[in-house]
C-alpha positions in Angstrom: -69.6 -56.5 1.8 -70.4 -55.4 -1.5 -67.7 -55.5 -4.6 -67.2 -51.6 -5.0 -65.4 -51.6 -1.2 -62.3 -54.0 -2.0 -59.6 -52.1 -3.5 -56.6 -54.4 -3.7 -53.3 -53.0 -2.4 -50.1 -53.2 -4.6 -49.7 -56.3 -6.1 -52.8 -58.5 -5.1 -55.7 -58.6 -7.4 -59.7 -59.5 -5.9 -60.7 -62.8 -8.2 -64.9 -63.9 -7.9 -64.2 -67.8 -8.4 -66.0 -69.1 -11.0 -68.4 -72.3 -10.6 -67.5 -75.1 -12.6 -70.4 -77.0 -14.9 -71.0 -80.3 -13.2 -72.0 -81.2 -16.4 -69.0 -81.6 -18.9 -69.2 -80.5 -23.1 -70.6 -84.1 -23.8 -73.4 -84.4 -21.4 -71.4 -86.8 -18.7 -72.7 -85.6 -15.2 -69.9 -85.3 -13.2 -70.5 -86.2 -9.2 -69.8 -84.0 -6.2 -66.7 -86.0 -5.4 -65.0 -85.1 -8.7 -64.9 -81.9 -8.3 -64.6 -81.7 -4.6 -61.4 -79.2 -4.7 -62.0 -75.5 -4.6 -62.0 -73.6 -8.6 -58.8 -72.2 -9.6 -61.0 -70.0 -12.0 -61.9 -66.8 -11.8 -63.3 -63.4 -13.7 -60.9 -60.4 -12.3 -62.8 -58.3 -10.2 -60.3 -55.5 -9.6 -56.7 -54.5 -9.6 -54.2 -53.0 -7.3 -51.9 -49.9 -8.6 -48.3 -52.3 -9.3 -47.3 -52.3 -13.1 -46.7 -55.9 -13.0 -49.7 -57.1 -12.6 -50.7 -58.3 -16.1 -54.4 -58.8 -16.1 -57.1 -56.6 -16.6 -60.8 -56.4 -15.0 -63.1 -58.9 -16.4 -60.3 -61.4 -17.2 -60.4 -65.1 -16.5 -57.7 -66.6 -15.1 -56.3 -69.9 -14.1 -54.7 -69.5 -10.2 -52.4 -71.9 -8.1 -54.4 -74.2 -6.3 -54.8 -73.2 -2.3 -53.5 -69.6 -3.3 -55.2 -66.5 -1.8 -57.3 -65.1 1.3 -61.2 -66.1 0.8 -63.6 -63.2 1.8 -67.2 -63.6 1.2 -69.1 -60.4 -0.8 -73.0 -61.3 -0.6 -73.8 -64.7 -1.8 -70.4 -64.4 -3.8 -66.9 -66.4 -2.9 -63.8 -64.5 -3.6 -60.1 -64.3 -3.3 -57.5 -61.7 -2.7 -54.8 -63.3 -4.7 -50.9 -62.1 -5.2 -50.5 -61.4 -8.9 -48.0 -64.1 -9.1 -50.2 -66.5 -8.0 -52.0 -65.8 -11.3 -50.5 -68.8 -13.8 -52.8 -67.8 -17.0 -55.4 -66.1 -18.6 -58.7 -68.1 -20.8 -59.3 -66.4 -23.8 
């Protein structure tokens, strides 16, 4: 699938989850295990056509953790998430 088929419906918003650095700001080397739980990052891909959703295309935002439906675009993990689902955005 590529990225320019999704177009979310109403209220959901297509997140590309972002890979987390096993390596953290101080140079400790995290293991596997650590971060063994899926990312609840992610850059905004696209929008549905609600008002209330808040964020824009080529956000970041922080997600619930098990929230969304996974689809797979190329090499690329993504999520169809509902905009409430979306706690915050990294700035």
């Amino acid at each position: 699938m590529q990225k320019e088929n999704i177009k979310p419906l109403g209220e959901n918003v297509l997140v590309k989850l972002v890979k987390v650095s096993p390596k953290t700001k101080s140079g400790i080397f995290l293991p596997e295990t650590a971060s063994a739980d899926r990312p609840q990052e992610g850059k905004v891909l696209a929008i549905g056509a609600s008002e209330k959703i808040q964020v824009k295309k080529g956000q970041t935002v922080i997600f619930a953790k098990y929230s969304g439906t996974e689809i797979k675009m190329g090499s690329d993990e993504c999520l169809i998430l509902k905009a409430e689902d979306i706690l915050a955005v990294v700035e």
